[in-house]
N, C-alpha and C positions, 0 to 999 in steps of 0.2 A: 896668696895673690889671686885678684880673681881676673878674669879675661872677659873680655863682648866682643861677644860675634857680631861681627860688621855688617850683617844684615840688620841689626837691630836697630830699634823698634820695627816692625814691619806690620802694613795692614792688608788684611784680605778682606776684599768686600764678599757681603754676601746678600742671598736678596733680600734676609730679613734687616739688614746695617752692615756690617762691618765688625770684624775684631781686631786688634790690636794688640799684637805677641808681642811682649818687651822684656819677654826673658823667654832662653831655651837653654836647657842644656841636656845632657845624657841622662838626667833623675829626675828634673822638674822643668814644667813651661808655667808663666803667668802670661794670663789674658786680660785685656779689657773688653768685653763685649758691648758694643753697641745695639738694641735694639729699639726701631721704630715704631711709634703708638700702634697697634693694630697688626704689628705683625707678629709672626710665627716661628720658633725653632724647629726642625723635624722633631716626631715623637720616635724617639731611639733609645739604644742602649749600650753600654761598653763592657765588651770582652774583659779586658782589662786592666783599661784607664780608669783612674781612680779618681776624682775629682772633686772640691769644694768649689761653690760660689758662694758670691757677697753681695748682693745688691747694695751698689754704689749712691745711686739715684733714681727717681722715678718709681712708679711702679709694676710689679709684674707677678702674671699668677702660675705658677709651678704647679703641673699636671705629674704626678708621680705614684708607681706603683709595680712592684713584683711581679713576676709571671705567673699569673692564674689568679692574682687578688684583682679587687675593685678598683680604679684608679681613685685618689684623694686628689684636690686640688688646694691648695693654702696663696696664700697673697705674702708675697717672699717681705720681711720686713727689712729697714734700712740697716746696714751693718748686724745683721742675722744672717749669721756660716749656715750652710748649706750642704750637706755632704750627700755625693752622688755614687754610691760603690759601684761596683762594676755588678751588671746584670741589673740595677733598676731601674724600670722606662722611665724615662720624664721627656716633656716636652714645656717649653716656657711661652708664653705670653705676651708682649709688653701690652699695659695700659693704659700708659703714656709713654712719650719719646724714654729710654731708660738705660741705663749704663752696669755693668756688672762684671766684677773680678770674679776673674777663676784661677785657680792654680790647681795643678794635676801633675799626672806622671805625663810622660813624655810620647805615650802611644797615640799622636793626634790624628793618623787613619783610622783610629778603630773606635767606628763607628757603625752600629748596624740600624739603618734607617728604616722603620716602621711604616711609617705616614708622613708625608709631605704635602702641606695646600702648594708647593710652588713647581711640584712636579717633578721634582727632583726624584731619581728611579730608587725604589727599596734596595736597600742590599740585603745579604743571606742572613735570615733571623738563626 
């Protein structure tokens, strides 16, 4: 039997779009991420949250890379999983208006933010 939490579907804006949580539960959340042509994710990294995306639409370039390597950048392709383990920086791009599933474990604080254009303050690397 399954159940939905009556907050669901729920959106949190944020400045780079918006996301769009339509599943939570105690082992997994799915997301929709919205992002804006020209905008920006923090460049972060998760303790660990475990995570896959999927670029849905649009396009976007994925800044990703291990502590102490070089960062790599790729151009995320359409319905091309994505996997984000915990401990690798990435930050995303869009470059144009662009849409993208995520599903993860369920630690959606843990987040240690790096770098931010929107000024959002670092947390403890």
């Amino acid at each position: 039997m399954s159940t939905r939490t009556p907050e669901l579907p729920r959106t949190i804006d944020k400045p780079w779009g918006h996301e769009l949580i339509w599943a939570e539960t105690e082992r997994y959340v799915g997301k929709i991420l919205h992002v804006r042509r020209g905008e920006q994710l923090s460049l972060q990294y998760h303790r660990e949250k475990d995570e896959t995306i999927m670029l849905l639409s649009g396009r976007v370039a994925l800044e990703h890379f291990r502590d102490g390597e070089s960062p790599t950048t790729v151009e995320l392709a359409i319905r091309a999983p994505f996997h984000v383990p915990p401990g690798l920086r990435h930050r995303m791009t869009a470059l144009e208006d662009s849409d993208l599933l995520e599903v993860s474990t369920p630690e959606l604080d843990d987040v240690v933010r790096l770098a931010d254009v929107y000024g959002r303050v670092p947390t403890g690397a």
